[in-house]
N, C-alpha and C positions, 0 to 999 in steps of 0.2 A: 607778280605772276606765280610765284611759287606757293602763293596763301590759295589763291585759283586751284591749284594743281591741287595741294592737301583736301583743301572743300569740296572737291572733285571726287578723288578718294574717301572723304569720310561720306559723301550723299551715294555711293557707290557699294560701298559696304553695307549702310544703313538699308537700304531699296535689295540688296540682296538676304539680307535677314528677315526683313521683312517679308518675301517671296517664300522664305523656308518653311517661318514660321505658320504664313496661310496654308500654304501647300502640308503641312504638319496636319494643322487641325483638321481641315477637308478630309484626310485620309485617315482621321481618326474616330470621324462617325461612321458606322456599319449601317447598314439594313439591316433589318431582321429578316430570317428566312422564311419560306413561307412554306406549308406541308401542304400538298395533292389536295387532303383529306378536308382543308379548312376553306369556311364560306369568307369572300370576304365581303365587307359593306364596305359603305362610304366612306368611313371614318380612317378602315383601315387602306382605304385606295387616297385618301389625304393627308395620313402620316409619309407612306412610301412620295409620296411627288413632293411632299414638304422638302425631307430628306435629301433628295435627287435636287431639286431645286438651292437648297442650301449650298451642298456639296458644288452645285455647278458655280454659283455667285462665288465663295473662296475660291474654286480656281479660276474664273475668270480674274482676280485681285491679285491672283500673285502671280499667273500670267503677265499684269502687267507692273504687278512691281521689278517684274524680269527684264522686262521689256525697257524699264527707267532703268536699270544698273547698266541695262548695255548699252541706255544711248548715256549715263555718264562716263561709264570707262569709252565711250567711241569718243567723248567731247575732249577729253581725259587728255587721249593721245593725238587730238587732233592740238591742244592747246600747247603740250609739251611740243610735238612736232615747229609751231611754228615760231614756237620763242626758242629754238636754238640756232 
């Protein structure tokens, strides 16, 4: 039970790094900003939704790599709970 408990914690860790680092990247592409002054086309209205779209897929991923560390650590303390 207690090699359970470790794999628990190391899948728990892992899935919370994992979360950081999506959530990292996502936050590290900007838009460009756009002036009053500029026409935009097509090309420039499918870089900004590429963008926005990328952005949303990473954190939709690390949303749910959050969402795996908390049902480890919840399996975690449900395991330790009923081996004592």
């Amino acid at each position: 039970m207690r090699g359970l408990i470790i794999a628990m914690d190391i899948a728990a860790l892992l899935a919370s790094l994992a979360a950081a680092a999506l959530w990292l990247r996502a936050s590290g592409r900007t838009v460009r900003r756009i002036s009053y002054r500029e026409t935009l086309d097509a090309a420039d209205f499918n870089r900004i939704v590429t963008a926005l779209n990328r952005t949303q897929i990473l954190n939709g991923r690390a949303a749910a790599a959050s969402g795996l560390a908390a049902l480890f650590v919840s399996l975690r303390f449900l395991v330790d709970l009923l081996t004592r």
